[in-house]
N, C-alpha and C positions, 0 to 999 in steps of 0.2 A: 164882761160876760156876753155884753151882746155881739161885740165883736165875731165871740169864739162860736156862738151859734151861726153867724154868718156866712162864715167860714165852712162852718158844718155842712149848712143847705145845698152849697157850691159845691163842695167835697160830693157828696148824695150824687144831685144833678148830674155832675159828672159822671160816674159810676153809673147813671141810669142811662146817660149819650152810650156811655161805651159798651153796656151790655147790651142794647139793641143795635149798634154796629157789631158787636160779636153773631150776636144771633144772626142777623140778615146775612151774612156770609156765612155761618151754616147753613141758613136756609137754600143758598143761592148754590152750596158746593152737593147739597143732597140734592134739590131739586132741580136742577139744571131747565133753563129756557131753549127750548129747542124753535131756532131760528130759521123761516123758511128764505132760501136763497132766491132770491129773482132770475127771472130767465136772462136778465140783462151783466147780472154776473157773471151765472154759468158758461155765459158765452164768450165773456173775456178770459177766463179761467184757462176754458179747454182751446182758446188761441194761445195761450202766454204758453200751455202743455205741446199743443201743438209746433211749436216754435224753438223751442226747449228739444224736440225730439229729432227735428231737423236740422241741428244745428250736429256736427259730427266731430266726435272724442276721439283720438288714435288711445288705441291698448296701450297698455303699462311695457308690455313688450317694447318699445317705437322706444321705453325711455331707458333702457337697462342698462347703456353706456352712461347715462350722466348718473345713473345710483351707484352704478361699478366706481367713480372717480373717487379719489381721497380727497374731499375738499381740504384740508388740513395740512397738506404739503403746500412749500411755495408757489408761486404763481408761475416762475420761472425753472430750467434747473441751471444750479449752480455750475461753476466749471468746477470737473476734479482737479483735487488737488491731490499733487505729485509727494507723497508720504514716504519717503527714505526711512526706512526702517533698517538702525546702525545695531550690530550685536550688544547684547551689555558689556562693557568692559573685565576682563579677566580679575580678579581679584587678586592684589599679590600675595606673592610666595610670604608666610609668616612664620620660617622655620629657619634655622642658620644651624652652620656644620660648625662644631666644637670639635673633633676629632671623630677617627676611627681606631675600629679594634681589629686588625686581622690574624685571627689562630685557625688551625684547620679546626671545621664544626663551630669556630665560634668568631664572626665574620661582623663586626656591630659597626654602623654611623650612631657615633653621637651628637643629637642633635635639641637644639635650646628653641621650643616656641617663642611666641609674644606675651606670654604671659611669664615667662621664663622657665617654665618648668622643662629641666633636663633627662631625656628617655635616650636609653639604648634601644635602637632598632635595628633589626636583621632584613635582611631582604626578602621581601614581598610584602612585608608589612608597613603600615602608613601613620603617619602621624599629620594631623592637620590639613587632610586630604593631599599629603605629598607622597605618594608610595616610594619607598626604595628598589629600584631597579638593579643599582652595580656599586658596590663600593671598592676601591682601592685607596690605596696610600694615599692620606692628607685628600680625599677627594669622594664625594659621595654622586652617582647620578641618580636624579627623583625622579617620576613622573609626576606632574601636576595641570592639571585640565585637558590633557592629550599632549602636553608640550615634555619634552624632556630638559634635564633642566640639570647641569654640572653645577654642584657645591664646593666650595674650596675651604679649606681651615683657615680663619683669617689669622693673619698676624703670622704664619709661618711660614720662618724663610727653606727652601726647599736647598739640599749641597748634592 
């Protein structure tokens, strides 16, 4: 027990150190010490001002080329490089000639995509983005990408 009283009085003590440093910096931020300067400062002062004033700044202006720079580009510039830009290549034809129909009024290529599905088509109409331009016997001509483009019935021997 006597320990814990011991301990107690230190605890207090404490508590009493710290509330008159709390206070004295109250006192010192309310009541400020108004310090008188000596003539021997004042006159180093307004030489350090004096010195300070004759010393001359160029305007912001003088600097507008080095703000204008991109720091963040290289230091150098690279050499261009010579970029060959090749068409994409044409996609091919994915349509084949299985025959034609020719009646007068009713003039058909028949013709088998890549998926195999077989349509009769007339002219000017397209299948697979290959428009039918002309068809004749055992032969169809398409348009595909600006290219014209002769079909033949395969396997047929022509007498």
């Amino acid at each position: 027990m006597v320990g814990f009283q011991r301990h107690r009085r230190l605890l207090v003590a404490a508590d009493v150190i710290l509330g008159l440093g709390v206070l004295g910096c109250l006192v010192g931020f309310l009541f400020p010490v108004d310090v008188q300067e000596s003539p021997r400062d004042a006159l180093a002062r307004e030489a350090t001002q004096a010195e300070a004033m004759q010393t001359t700044i160029k305007p912001l202006k003088n600097y507008d080329i080095i703000f204008a720079r991109d720091l963040r580009k290289p230091l150098y510039d690279p050499k261009p490089v010579n970029v060959v830009k090749t068409p994409p290549p044409k996609p091919p034809l994915t349509v084949d000639l299985l025959g034609t129909v020719l009646e007068d009024g009713f003039t058909y290529a028949i013709l088998k995509n890549r998926s195999g599905k077989t349509s009769f088509v007339p002219i000017g109409e397209s299948l697979d983005g290959a428009e039918v331009t002309k068809i004749e016997k055992n032969s169809a001509t398409v348009s595909f990408h600006g290219e014209s483009i002769v079909l033949k019935v395969k396997g047929k021997v022509e007498k």
